[in-house]
Backbone bond lengths (Angstrom), bond angles and torsions (degrees), N, CA, C in turn:
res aa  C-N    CA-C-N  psi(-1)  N-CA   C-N-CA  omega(-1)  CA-C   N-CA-C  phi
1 X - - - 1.447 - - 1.520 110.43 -
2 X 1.405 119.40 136.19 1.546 117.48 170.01 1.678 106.78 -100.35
3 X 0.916 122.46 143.17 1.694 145.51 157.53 1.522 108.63 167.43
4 X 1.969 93.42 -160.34 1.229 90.18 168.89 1.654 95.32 -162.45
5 X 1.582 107.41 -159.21 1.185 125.93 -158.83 1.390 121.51 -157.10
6 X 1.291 121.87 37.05 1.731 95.85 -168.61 2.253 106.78 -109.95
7 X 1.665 58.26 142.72 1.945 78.99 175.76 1.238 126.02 -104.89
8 X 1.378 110.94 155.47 1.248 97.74 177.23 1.693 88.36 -138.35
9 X 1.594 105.19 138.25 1.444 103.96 -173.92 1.566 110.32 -133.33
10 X 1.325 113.08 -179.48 1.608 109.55 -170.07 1.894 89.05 -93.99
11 X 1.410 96.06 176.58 1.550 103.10 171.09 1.823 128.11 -56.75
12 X 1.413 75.51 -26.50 1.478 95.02 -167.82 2.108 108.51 -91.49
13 X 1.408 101.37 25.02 1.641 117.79 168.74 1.921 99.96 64.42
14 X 1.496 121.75 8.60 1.723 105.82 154.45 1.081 115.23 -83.17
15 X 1.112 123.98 169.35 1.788 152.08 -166.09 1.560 85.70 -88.17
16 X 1.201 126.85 159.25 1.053 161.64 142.41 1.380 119.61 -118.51
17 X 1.220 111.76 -64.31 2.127 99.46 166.74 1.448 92.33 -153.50
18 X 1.392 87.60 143.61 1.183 110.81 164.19 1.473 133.26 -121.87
19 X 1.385 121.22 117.21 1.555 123.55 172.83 1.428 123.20 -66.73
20 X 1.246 127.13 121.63 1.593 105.72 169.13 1.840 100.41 -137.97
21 X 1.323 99.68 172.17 1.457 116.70 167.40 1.261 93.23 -168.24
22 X 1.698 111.74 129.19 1.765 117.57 -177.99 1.818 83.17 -133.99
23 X 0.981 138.38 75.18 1.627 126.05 172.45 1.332 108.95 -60.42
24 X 1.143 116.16 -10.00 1.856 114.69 -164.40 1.350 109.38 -115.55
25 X 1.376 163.52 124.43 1.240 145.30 -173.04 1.723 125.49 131.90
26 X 0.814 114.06 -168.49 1.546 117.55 -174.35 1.042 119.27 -79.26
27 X 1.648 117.94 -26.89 1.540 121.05 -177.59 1.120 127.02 -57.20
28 X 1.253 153.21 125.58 1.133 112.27 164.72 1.655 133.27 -77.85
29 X 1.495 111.02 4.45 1.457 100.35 -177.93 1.804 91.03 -94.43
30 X 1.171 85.22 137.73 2.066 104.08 -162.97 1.866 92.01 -112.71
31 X 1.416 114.62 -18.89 1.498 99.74 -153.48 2.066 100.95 -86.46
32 X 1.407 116.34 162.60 1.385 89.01 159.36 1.598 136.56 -65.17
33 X 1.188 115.94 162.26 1.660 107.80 -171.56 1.508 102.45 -150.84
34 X 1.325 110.31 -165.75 1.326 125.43 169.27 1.744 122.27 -161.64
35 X 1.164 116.61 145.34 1.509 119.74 -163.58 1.706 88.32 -101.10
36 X 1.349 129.99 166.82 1.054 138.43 139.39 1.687 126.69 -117.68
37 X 1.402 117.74 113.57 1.588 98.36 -172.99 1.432 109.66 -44.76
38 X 1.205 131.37 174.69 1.320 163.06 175.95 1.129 106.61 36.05
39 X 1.759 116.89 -166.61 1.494 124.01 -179.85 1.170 136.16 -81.68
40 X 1.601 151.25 -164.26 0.856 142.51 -127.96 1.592 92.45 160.79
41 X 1.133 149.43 74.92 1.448 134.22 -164.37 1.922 106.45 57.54
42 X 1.024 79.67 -140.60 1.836 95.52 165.33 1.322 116.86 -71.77
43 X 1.401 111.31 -31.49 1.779 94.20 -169.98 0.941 114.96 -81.38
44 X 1.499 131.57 174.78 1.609 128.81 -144.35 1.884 70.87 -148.96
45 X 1.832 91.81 102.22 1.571 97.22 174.69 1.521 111.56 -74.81
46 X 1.152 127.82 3.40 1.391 132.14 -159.28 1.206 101.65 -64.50
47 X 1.897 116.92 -51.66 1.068 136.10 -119.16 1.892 86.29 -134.38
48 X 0.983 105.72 16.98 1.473 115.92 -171.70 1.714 123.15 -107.81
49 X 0.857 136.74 94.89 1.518 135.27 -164.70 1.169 120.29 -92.48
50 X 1.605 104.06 92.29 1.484 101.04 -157.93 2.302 100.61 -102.67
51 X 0.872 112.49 146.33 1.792 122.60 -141.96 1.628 73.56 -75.18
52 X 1.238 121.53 159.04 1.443 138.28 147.29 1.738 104.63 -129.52
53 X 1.423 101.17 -179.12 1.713 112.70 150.97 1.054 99.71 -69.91
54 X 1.588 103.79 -156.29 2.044 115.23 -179.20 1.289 69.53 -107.63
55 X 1.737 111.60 150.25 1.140 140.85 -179.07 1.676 102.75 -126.59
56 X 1.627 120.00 146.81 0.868 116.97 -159.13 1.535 100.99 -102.76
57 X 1.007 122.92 -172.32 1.559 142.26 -176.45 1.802 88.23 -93.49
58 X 0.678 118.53 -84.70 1.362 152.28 179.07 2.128 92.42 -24.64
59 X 1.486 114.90 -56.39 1.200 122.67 -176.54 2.079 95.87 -60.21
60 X 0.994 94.36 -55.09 1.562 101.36 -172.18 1.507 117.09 -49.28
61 X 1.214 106.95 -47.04 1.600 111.37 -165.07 1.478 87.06 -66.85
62 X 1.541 121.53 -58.19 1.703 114.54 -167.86 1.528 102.92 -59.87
63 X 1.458 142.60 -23.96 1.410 120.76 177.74 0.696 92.56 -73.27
64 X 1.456 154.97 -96.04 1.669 158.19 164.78 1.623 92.42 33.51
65 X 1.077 132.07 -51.08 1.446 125.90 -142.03 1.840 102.06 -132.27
66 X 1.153 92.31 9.78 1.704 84.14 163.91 1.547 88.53 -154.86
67 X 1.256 152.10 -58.92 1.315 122.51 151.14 2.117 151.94 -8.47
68 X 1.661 87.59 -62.52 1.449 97.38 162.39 0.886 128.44 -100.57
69 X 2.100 126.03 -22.33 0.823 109.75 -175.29 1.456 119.79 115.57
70 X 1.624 112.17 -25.68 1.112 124.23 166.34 1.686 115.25 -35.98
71 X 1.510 117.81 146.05 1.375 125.35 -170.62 1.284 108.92 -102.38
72 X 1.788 106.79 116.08 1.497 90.14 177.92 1.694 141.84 -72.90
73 X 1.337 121.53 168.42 1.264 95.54 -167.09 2.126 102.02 -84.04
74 X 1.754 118.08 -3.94 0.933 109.71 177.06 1.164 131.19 -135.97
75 X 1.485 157.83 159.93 1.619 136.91 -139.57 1.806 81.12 -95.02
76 X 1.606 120.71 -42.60 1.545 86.94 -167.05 1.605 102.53 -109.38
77 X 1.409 127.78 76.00 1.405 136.36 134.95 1.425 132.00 -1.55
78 X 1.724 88.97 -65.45 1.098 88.30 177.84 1.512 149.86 -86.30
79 X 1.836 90.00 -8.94 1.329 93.49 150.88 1.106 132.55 -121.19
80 X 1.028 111.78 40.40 1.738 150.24 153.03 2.258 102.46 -73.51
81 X 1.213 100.51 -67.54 1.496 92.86 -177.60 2.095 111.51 -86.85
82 X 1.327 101.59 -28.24 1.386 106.78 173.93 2.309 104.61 -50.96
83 X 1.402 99.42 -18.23 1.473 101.91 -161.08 1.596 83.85 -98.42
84 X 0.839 117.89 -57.94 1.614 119.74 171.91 1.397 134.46 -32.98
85 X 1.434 101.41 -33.89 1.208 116.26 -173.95 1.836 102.11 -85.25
86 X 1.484 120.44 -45.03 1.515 135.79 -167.86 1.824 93.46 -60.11
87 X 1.188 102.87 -39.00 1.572 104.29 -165.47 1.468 110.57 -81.91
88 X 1.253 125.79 -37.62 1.359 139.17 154.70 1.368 140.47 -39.62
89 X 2.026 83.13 -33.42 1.655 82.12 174.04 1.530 85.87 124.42
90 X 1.398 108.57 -60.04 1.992 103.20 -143.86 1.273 101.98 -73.14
């Protein structure tokens, strides 16, 4: 199967965002997307599938870590995922 799945959640086991792409399967939303925990006015972004590109693994871990703040586990990261990315393609 091709897609994916990555989350990113609080300590306390909620979603904060979620990436997905399932093209294969029961769903019918096939395209990539993204969830956002909680609301937004009334709407309940949880449950909301809002379209992205394909987003990488590789894109995620580096927002994680210059976005939130997350600590990396190594001093050179960045060319740790900068190398990741060349080989990948993106």
């Amino acid at each position: 199967m091709v897609g994916y799945d990555y989350r990113i959640w609080h300590d306390g086991g909620a979603d904060i965002l979620v990436y997905h792409w399932h093209p294969t399967g029961r769903s019918p939303i096939a395209f990539s997307h993204l969830h956002v925990g909680g609301h937004a006015g009334l709407v309940d972004l949880s449950k909301a599938h809002l379209p992205t590109g394909l987003v990488s693994l590789v894109a995620v871990i580096r927002m994680t870590i210059t976005e939130f703040g997350v600590e990396p586990l190594r001093d050179d990261w960045r060319a740790v995922l900068d190398r990741a990315e060349t080989e990948l393609g993106g």
